[in-house]
Every structure is written in C-alpha cells, then in structure tokens.
ZAZADO-733683 format. One record per atom (N, C-alpha, C): residue in one letter; x, y, z; atom name. Coordinates in Angstrom, 3 decimals, m for minus. Example, Ala and Ser with C-alpha at 12.3 -4.5 7.8 and 13.67 -1.06 7.14 Angstrom:
<nodes>
 marlum     east    north       up tornu
      A   13.190   m5.690    7.800     N
      A   12.300   m4.500    7.800    CA
      A   13.200   m3.300    7.800     C
      S   12.850   m2.250    7.080     N
      S   13.670   m1.060    7.140    CA
      S   12.900    0.030    7.870     C
</nodes>
This chain:
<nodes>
 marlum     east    north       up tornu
      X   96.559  m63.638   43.379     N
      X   97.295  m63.261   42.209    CA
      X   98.261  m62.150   42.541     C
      X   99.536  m62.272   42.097     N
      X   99.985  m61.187   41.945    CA
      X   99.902  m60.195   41.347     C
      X  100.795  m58.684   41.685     N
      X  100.084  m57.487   41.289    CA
      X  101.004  m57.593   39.528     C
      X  101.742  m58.790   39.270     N
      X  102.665  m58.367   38.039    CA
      X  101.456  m59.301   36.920     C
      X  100.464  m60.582   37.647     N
      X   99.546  m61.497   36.726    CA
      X   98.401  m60.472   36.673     C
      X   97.768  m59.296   37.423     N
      X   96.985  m58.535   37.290    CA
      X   97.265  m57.683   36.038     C
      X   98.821  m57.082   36.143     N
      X   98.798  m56.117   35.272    CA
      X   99.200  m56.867   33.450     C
      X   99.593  m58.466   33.629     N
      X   99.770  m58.983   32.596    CA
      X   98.230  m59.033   32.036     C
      X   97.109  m59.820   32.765     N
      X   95.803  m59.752   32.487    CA
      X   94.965  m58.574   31.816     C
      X   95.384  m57.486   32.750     N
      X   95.024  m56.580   32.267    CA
      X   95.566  m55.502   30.652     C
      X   96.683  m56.008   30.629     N
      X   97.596  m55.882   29.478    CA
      X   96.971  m56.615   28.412     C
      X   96.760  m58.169   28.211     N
      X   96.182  m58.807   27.328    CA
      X   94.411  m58.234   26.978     C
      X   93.669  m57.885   28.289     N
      X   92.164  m57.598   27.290    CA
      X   92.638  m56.580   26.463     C
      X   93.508  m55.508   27.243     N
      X   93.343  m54.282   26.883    CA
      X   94.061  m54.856   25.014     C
      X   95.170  m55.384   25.153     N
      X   95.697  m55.590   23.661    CA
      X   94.059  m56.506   22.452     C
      X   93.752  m57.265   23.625     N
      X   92.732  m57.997   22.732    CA
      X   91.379  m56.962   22.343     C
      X   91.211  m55.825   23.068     N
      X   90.295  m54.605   22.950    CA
      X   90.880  m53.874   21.471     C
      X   91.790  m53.657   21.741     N
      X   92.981  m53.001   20.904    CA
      X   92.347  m53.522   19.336     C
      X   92.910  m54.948   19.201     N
      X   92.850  m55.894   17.944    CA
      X   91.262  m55.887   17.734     C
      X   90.340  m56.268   18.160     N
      X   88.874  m56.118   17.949    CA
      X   88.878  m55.005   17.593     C
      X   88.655  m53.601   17.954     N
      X   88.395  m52.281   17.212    CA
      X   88.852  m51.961   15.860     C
      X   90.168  m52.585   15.981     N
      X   91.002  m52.406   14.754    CA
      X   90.226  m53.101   13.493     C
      X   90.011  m54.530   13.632     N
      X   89.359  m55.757   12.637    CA
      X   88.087  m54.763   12.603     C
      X   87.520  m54.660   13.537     N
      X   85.914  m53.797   13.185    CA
      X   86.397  m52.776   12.218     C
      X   86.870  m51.822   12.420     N
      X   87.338  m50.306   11.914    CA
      X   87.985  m50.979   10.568     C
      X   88.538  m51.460    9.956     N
      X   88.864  m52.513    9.025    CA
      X   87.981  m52.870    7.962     C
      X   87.129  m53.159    9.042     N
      X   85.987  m53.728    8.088    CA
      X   85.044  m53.089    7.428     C
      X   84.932  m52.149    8.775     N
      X   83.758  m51.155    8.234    CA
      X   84.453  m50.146    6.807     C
      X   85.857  m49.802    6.984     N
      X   86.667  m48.900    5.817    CA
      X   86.798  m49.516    4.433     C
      X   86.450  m51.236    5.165     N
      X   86.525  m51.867    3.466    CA
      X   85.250  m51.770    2.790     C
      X   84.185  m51.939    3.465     N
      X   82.807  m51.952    2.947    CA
      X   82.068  m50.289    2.553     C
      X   82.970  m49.576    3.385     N
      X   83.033  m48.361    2.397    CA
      X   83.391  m47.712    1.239     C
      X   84.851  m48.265    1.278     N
      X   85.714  m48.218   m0.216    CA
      X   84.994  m49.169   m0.693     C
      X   84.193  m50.321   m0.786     N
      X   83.090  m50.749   m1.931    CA
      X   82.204  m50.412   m2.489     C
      X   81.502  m49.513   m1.220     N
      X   80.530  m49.123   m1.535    CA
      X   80.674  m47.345   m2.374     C
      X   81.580  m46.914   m2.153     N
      X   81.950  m45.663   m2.258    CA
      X   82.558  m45.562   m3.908     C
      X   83.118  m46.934   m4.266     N
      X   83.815  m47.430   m5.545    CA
      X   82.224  m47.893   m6.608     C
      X   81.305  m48.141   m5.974     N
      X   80.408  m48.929   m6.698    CA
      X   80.014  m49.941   m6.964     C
      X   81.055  m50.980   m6.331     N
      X   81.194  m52.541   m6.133    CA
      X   80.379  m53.058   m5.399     C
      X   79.985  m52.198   m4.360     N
      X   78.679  m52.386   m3.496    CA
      X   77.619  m51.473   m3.330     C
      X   76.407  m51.755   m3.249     N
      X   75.250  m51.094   m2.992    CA
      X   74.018  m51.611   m2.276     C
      X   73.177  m50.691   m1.726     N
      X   72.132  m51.148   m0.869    CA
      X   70.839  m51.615   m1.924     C
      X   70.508  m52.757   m0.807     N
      X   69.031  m52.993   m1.898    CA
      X   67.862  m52.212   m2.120     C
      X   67.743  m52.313   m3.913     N
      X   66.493  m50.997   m3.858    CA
      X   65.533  m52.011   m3.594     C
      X   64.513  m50.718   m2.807     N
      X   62.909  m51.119   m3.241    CA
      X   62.165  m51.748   m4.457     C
      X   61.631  m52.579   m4.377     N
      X   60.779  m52.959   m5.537    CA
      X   59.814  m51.761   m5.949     C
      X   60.171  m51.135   m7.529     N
      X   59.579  m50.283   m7.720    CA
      X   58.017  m50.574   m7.694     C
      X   57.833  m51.594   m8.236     N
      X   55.839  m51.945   m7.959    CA
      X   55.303  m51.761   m6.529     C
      X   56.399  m52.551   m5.649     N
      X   55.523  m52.960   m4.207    CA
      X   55.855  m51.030   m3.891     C
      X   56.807  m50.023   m3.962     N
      X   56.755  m48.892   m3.672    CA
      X   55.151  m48.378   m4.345     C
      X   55.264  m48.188   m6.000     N
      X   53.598  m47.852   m6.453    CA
      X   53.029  m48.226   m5.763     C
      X   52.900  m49.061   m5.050     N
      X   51.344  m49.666   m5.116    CA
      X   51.313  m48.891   m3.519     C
      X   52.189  m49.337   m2.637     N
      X   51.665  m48.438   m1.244    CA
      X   51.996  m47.186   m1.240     C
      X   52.797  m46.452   m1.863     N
      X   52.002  m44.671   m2.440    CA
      X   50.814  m44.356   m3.048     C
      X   50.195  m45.418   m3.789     N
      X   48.944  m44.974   m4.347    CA
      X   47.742  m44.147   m3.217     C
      X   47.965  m45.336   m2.307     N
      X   46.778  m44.147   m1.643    CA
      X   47.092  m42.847   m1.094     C
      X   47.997  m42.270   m1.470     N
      X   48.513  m41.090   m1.537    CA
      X   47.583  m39.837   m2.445     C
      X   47.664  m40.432   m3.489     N
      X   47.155  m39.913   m4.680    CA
      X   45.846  m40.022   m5.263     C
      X   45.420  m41.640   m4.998     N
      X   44.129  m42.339   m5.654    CA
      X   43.412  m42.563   m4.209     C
      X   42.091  m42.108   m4.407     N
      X   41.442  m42.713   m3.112    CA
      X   41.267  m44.413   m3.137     C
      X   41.093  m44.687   m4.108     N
      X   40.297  m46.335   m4.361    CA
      X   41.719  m47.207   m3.490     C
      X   41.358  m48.269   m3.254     N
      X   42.701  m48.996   m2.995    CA
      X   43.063  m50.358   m4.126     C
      X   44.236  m49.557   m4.730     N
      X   45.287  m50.403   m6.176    CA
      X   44.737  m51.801   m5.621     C
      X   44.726  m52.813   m4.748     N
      X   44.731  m54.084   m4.208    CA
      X   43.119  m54.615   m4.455     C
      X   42.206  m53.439   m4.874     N
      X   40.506  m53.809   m5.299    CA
      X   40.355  m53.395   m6.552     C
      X   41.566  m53.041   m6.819     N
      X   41.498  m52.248   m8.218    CA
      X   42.295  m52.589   m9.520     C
      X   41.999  m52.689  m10.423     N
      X   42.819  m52.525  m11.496    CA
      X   42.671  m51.975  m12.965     C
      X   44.120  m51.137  m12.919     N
      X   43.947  m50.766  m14.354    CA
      X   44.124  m51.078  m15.401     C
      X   43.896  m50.670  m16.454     N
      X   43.615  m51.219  m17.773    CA
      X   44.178  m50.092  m18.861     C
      X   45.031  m50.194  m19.313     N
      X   45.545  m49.549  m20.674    CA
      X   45.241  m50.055  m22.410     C
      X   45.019  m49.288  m22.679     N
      X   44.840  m49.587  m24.577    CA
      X   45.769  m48.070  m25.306     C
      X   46.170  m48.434  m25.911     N
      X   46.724  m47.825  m26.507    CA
      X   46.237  m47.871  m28.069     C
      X   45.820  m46.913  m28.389     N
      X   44.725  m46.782  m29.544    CA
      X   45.490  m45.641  m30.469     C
      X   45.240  m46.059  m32.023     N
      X   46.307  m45.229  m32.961    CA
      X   45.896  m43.696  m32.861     C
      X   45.141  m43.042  m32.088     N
      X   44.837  m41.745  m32.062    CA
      X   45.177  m41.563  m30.474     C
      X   45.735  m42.344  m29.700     N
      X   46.345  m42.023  m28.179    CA
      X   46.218  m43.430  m27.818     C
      X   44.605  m43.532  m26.892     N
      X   44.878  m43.956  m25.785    CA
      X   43.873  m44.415  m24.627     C
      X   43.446  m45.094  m24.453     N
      X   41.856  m45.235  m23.265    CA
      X   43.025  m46.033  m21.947     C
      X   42.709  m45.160  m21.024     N
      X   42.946  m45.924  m19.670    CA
      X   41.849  m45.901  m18.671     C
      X   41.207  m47.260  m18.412     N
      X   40.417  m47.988  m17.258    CA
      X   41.032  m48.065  m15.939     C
      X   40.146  m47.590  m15.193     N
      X   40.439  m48.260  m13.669    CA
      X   38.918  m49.049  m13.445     C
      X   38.817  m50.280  m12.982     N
      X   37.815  m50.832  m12.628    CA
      X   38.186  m51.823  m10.819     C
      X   36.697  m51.766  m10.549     N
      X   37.048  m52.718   m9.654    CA
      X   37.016  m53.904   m9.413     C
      X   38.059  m54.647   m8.814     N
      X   37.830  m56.236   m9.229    CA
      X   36.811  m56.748   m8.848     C
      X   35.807  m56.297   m8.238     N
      X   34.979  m57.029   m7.851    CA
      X   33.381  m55.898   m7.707     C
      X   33.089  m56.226   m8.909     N
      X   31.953  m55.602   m9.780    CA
      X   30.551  m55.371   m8.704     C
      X   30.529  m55.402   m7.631     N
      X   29.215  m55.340   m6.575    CA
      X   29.907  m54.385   m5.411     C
      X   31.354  m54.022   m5.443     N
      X   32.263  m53.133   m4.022    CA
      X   31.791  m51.569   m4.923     C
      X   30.781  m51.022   m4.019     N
      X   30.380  m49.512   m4.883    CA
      X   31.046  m48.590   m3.518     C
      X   31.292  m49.104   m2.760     N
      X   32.498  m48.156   m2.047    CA
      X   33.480  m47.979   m3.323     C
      X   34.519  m48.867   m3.847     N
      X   35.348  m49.047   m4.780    CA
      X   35.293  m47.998   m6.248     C
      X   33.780  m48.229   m6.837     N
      X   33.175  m48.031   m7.642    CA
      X   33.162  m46.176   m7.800     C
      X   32.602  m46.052   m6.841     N
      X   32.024  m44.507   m6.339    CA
      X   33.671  m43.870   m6.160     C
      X   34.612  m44.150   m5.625     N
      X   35.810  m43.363   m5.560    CA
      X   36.330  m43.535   m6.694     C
      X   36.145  m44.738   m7.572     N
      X   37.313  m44.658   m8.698    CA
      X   36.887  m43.275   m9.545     C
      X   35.436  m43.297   m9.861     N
      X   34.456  m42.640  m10.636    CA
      X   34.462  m41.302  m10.269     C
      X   34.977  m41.512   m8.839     N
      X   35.333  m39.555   m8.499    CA
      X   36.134  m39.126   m8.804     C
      X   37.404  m40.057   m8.365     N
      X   39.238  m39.458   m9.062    CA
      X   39.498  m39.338  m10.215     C
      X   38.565  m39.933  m11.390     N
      X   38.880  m40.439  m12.423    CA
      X   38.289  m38.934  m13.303     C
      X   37.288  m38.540  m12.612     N
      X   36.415  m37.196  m12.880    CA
      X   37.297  m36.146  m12.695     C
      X   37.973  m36.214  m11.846     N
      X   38.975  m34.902  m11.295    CA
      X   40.137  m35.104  m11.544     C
      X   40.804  m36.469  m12.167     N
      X   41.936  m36.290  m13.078    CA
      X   41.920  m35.862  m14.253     C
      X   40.652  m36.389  m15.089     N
      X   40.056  m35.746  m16.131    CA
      X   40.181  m34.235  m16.858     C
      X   39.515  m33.454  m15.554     N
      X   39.588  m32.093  m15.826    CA
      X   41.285  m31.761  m15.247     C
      X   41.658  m32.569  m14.963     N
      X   43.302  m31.843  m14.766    CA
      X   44.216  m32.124  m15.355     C
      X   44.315  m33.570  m16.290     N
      X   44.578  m34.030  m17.639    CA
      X   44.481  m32.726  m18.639     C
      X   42.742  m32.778  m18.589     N
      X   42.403  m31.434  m19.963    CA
      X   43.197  m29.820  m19.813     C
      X   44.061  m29.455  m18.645     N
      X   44.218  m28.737  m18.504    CA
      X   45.964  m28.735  m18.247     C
      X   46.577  m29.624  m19.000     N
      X   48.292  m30.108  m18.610    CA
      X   48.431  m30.312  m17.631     C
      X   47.644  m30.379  m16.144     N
      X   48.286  m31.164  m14.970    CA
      X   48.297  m32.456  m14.794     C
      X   49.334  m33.424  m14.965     N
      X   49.866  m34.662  m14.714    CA
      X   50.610  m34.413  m13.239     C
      X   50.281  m33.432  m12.614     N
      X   50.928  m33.393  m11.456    CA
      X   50.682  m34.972  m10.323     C
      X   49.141  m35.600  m10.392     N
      X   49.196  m36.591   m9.685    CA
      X   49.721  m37.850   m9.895     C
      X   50.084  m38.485  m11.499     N
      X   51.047  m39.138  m11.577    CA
      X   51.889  m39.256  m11.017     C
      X   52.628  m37.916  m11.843     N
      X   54.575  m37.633  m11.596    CA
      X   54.621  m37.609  m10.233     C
      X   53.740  m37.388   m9.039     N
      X   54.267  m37.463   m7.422    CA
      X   54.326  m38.560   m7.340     C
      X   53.482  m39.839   m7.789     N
      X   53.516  m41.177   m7.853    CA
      X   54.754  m41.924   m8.315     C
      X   54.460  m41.282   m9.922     N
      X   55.744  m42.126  m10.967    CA
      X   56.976  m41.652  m10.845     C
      X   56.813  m39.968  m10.686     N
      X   58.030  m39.097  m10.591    CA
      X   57.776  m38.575  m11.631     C
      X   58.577  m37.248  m11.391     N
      X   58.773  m36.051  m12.659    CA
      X   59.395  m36.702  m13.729     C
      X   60.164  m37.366  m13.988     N
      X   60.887  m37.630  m15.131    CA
      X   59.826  m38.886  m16.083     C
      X   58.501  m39.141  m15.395     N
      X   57.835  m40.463  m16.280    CA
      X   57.765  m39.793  m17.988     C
      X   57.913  m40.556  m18.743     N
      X   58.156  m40.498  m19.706    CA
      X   56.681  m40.343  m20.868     C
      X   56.386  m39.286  m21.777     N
      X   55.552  m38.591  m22.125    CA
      X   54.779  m37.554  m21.197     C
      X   54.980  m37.219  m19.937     N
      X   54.830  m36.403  m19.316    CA
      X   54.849  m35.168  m19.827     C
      X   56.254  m34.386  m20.087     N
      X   56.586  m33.561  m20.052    CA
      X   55.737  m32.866  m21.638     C
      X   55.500  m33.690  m22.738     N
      X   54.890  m33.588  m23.920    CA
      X   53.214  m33.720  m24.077     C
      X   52.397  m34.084  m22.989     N
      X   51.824  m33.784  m22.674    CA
      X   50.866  m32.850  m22.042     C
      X   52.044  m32.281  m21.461     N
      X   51.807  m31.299  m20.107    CA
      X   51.805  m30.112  m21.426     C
      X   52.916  m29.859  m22.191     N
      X   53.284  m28.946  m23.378    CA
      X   51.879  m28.907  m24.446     C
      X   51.444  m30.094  m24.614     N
      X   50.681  m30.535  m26.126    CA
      X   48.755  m30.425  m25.308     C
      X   48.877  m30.074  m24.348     N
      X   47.962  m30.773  m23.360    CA
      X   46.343  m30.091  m24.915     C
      X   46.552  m28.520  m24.785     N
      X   45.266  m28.034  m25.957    CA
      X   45.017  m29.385  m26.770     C
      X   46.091  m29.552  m27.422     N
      X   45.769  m31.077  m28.537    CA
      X   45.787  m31.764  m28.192     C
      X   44.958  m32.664  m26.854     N
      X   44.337  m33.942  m26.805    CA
      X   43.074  m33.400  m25.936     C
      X   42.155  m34.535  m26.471     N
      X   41.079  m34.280  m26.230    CA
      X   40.746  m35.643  m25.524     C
      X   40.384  m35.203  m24.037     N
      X   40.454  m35.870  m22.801    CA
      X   38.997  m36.275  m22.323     C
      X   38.379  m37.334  m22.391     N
      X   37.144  m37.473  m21.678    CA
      X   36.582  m38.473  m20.611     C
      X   36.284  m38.400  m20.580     N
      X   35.533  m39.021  m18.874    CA
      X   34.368  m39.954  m19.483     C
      X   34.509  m41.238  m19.055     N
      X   33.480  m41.789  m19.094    CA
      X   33.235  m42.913  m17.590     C
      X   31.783  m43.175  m16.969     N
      X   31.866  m43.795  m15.782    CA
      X   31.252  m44.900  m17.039     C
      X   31.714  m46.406  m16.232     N
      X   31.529  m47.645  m16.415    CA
      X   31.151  m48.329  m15.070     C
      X   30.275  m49.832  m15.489     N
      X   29.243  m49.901  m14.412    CA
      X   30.155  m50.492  m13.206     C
      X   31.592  m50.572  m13.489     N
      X   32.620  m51.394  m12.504    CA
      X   33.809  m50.259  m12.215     C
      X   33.762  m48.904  m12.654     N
      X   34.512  m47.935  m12.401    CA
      X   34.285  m46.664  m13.363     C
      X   35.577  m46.692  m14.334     N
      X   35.802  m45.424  m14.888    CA
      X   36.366  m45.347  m15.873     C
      X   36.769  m44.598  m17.047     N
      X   38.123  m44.402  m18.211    CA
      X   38.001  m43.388  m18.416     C
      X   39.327  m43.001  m19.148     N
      X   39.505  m41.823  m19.306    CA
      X   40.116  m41.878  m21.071     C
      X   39.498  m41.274  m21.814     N
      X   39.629  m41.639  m23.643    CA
      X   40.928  m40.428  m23.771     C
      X   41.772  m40.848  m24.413     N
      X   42.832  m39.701  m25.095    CA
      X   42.786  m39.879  m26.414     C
      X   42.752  m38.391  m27.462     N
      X   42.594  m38.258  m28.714    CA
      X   43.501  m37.213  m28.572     C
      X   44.309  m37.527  m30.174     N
      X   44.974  m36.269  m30.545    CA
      X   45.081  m37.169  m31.927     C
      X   45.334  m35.659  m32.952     N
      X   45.949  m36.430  m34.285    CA
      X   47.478  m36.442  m34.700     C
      X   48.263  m35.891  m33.043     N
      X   49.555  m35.275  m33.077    CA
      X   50.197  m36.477  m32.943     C
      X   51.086  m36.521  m33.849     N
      X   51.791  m38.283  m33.637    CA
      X   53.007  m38.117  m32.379     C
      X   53.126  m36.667  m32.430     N
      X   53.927  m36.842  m31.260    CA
      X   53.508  m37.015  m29.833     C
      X   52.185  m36.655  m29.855     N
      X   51.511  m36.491  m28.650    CA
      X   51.093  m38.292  m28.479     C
      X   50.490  m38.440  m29.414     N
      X   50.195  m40.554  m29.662    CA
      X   51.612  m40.921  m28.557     C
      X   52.529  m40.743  m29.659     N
      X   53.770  m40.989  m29.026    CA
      X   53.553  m40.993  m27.318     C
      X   53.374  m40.051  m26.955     N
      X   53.694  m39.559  m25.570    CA
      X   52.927  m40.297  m24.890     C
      X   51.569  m40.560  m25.543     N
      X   50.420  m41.152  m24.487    CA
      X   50.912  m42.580  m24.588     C
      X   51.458  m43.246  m25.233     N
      X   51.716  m44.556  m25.129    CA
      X   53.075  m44.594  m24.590     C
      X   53.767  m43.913  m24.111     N
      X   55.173  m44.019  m23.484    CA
      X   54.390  m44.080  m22.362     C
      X   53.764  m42.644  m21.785     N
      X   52.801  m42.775  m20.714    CA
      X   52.103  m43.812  m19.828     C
      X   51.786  m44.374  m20.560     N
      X   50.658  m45.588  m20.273    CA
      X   51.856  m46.821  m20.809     C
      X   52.742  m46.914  m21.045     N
      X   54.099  m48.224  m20.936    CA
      X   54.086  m48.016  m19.784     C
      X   55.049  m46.798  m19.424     N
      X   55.656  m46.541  m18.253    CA
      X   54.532  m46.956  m16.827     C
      X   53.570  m46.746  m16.924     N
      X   52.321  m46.505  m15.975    CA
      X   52.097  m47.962  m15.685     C
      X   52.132  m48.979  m16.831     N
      X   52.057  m50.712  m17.134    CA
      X   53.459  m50.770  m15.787     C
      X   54.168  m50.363  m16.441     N
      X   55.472  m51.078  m15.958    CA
      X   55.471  m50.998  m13.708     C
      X   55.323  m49.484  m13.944     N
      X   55.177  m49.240  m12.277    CA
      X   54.205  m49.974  m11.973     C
      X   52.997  m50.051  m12.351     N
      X   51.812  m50.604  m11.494    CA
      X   51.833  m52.051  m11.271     C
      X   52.549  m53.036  m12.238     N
      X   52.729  m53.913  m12.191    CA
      X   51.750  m55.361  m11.721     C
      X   51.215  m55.501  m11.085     N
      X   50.088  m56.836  m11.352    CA
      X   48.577  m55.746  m10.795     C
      X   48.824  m54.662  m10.770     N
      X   47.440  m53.922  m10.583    CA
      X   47.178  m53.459  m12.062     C
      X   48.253  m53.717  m13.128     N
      X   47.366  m53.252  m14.097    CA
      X   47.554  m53.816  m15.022     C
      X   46.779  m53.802  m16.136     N
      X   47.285  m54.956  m17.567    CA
      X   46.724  m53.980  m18.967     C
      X   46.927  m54.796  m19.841     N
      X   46.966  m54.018  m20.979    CA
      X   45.761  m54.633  m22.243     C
      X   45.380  m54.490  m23.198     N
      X   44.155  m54.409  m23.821    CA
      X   44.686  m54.425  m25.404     C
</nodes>
C-alpha cells in the first residue's frame, strides 16, 4: 500500500470514530433532555415487593409466613398478624414478641417502626403520634399470633387509625387483608 492509501484509511476510521461519538453523545443529550423535561423516567420499584423485603428490617417474623389482618372498628381499629400456618411456633413466638413491644410503643406515640417501613409521611401517623394519651392500645396473643385493639372516642383519632391501617392494606399488599 501506499503511504497516500494508509493515510486515506487512516483518515476514514478516524472520520468514522468521529461520527460514532457524535450519534452516541446525541443520543445520550436526547435521553437527557427527556428525562430532565419529564417525558422520561426510570422504573419505580414495586412499592409491595419493596415492603415486603424491608420488613425484616423492622418485624422479626417473616411477611411470606405471615399475614396481616386489619378491621377497622367504629371506635378505631384491631390489627392481626397471624401465621399462615397455625403449627410454625418459631413464627408464632416472634409475632407475639414484636407485637408486645409495638404495643407499649404504640401506647406511648412511637410509630417510629412503621414510618421507617412505610415512611414518615404514612398517613394518620402524625395524629396519632399527637393524640397517642387518647387511644387506648392493647395487646392480645392469639393461638396463631397476635393483635393489637385501638380505642379512642376521638373521631379524629378513628379517622387516623383507619387511614393508618388503609395505607398499611395498601403497602403490604397480598401479606395482608382486611376484615
């Protein structure tokens, strides 16, 4: 080859190097101005499948042997955790512990182990945490787990416990059902 087909050769990758960076750099500036405009966005997480593998964060039992149970009752509120499978006293024995020590931290305005779960902003939280003297919080063990009874005669507080326990339905999603 000559030294003038070398430097033509070498002329063309380099231009065809050139044009590739450019189309890339192009592309990537358009999918920014989309994304930067709002036209585009990344996929969220499924808020359930997130609950459910943070739970053992918070709950010793594991959400996947477990499920909860909401009622919403005209003076608040009863929420169940039981285990699906009524003979697992590994299951049984942890729900019946957490459920004891959310209890006394319920009776005392801490919803702190939720809201790390649900987040600060879950809804009746914050009226709770405020109203906490006026509900009257109790503990009961059941022969497949646990509940926890909410009473108040504060309609705003009712209010709160059933936003509470919506919101709680909604995140937990096939670990928990309603009554």
């Amino acid at each position: 080859m000559t030294e003038r087909t070398l430097i033509a050769n070498r002329y063309k990758r380099n231009l065809a190097l050139v044009a590739a960076v450019s189309i890339l750099g192009a592309i990537l500036a358009t999918i920014a101005a989309f994304f930067w405009a709002g036209w585009l966005s990344l996929p969220q997480p499924n808020r359930q499948a997130t609950v459910h593998d943070m739970g053992s964060q918070v709950m010793p039992f594991d959400l996947g042997k477990t499920t909860h149970i909401f009622e919403m009752t005209e003076s608040g509120g009863i929420q169940q955790v039981i285990a699906d499978d009524p003979n697992d006293e590994t299951q049984i024995a942890l729900i019946q512990q957490h459920i004891q020590h959310e209890v006394m931290r319920f009776s005392a305005g801490d919803f702190s182990d939720p809201s790390s779960l649900h987040g600060s902003e879950m809804p009746g939280v914050k009226e709770l945490t405020a109203g906490a003297a006026q509900v009257k919080v109790e503990y009961a063990a059941l022969p497949d787990g646990a509940q926890i009874t909410f009473t108040t005669e504060d309609l705003r507080l009712i209010t709160a416990i059933h936003r509470w326990f919506g919101a709680q339905l909604s995140d937990h999603g096939s670990d928990a059902t309603y009554r």
